[in-house]
C-alpha positions in Angstrom: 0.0 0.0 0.0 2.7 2.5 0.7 4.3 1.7 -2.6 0.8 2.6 -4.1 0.1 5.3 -2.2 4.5 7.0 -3.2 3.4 6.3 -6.6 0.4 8.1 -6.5 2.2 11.4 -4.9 4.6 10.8 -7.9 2.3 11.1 -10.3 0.7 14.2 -8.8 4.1 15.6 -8.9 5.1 15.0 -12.4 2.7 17.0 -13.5 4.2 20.0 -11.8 7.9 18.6 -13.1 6.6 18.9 -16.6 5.7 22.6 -16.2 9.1 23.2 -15.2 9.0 23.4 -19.6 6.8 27.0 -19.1 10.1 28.4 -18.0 12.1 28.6 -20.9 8.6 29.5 -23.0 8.0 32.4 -20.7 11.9 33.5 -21.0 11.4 33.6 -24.6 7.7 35.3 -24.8 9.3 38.1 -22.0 11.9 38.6 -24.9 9.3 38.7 -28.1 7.0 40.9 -26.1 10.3 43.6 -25.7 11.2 43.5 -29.2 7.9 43.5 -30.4 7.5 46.8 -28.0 10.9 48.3 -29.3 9.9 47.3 -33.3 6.5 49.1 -32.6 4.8 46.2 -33.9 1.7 44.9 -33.0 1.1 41.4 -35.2 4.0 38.6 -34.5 2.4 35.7 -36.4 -0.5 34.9 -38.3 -1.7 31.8 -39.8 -4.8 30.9 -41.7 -6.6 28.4 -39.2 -8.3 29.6 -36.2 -6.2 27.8 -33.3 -7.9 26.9 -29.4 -6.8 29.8 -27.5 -4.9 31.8 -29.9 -7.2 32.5 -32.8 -5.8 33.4 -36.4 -3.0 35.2 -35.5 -0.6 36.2 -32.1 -0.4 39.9 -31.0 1.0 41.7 -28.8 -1.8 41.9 -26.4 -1.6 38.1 -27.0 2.1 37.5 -26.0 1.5 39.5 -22.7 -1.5 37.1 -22.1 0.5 33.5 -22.8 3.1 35.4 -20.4 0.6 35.2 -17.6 -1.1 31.8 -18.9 2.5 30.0 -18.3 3.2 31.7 -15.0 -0.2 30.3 -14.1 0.2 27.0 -15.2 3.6 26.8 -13.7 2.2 28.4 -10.0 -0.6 26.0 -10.4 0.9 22.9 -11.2 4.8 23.2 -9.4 2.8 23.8 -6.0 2.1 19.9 -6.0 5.8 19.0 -7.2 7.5 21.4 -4.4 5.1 19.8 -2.1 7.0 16.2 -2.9 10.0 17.3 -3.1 9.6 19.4 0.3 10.4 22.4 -1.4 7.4 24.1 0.4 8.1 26.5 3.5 8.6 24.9 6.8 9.4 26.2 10.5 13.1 24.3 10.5 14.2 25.8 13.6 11.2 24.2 15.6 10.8 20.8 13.2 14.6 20.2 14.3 13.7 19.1 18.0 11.1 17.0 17.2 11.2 12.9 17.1 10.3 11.6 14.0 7.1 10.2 15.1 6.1 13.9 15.9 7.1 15.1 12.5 4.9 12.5 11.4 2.2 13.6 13.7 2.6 17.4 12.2 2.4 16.5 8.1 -0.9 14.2 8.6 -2.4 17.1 10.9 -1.0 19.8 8.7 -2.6 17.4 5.7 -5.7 16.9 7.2 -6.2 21.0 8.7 -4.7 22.9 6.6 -3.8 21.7 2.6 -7.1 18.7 2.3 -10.4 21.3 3.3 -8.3 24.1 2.1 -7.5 22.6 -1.7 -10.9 20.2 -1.7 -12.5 24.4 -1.2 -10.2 26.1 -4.0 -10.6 22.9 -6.2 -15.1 23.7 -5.9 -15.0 27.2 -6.6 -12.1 27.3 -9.7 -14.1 24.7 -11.0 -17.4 26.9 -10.8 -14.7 29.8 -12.3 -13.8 27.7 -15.3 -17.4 26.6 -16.3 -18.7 30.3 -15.9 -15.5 31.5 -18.0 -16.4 28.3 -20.8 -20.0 29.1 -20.7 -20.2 32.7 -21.4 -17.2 32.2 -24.4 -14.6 34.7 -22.0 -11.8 35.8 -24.3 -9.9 38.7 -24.4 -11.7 42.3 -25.4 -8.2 43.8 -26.6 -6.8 40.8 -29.3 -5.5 38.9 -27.0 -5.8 35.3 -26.4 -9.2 33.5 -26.8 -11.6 30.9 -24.8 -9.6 31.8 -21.3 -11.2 28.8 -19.4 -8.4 26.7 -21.1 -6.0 28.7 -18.3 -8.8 28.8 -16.0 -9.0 24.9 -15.8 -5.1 24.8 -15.0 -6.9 26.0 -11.0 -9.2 22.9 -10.5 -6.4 20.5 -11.9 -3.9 22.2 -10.1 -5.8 21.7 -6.4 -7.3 19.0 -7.3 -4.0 17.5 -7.8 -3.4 19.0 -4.3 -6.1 16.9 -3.2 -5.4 13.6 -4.6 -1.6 13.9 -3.2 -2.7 15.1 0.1 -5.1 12.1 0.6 -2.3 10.3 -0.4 0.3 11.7 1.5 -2.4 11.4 4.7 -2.6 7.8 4.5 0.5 6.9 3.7 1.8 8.9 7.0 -1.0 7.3 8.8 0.9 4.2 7.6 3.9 5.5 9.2 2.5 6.4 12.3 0.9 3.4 13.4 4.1 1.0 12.0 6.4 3.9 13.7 8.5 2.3 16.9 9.5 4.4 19.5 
């Protein structure tokens, strides 16, 4: 079961490993959107198809969108991998004097009272944001990017993840506790 239960926290995390890729995108639309700006142009690319998100063509007003889209989607999805990798802020100076058992004790309360109702909450409500946003057709009103609940689904996925690896995470350290000696 704990094998199971690692794997699953894995698998939550990869997602936010893979948008670790958003990074170099964002360096590089950061850097179009300043030439663009400096060229006095408004029109990067345009292409004859009408493409989810982007539309017929990338703007301006469009780049400094997808520059807020990928910090998004790497907030919303690395908060699960920094999580795993216990990237995440902790009180070290007090954690240091406690047994394990009792840093046990703090993660499955921390789990279950703070990150579980707190991310089963966020994950409700972003979902109710995403459906209003695919509902009503939200896009941009100044030519810049299209259909927005594509970025606005990257919140429920995002805490759900938080979710499913904090229900994991829970029972895996209830594991711990109750096979914890001494």
């Amino acid at each position: 079961m704990n094998s199971f239960l690692s794997a699953v926290e894995r698998g939550c995390a990869w997602f936010g490993r893979a948008s670790a890729w958003t990074v170099p995108l964002l360096v590089v639309s950061v850097c179009a959107s300043v030439l663009l700006a400096q060229l006095r142009l408004n029109v990067l690319f345009e292409w004859g198809v009408v493409l989810p998100l982007f539309g017929s063509h990338l703007t301006a007003g469009g780049l400094n969108d997808l520059q807020w889209h990928l910090f998004a989607v790497m907030t919303m999805l690395g908060g699960v991998y920094t999580l795993h990798e216990k990237g995440h802020v902790c009180v070290d100076f007090i954690a240091t004097h406690f047994s394990p058992r009792n840093k046990l004790l703090v993660t499955l309360l921390g789990d279950l009272i703070l990150l579980l109702p707190f991310a089963a909450v966020m994950t409700w409500f972003s979902w109710d944001y995403m459906m209003a946003a695919y509902t009503s057709g939200e896009g941009s009103s100044y030519g810049g990017l299209d259909q927005r609940w594509i970025i606005k689904a990257v919140m429920p996925l995002g805490f759900g993840l938080l979710v499913v690896f904090g229900v994991a995470r829970a029972l895996r350290t209830t594991g711990e506790l109750l096979n914890h000696r001494g």
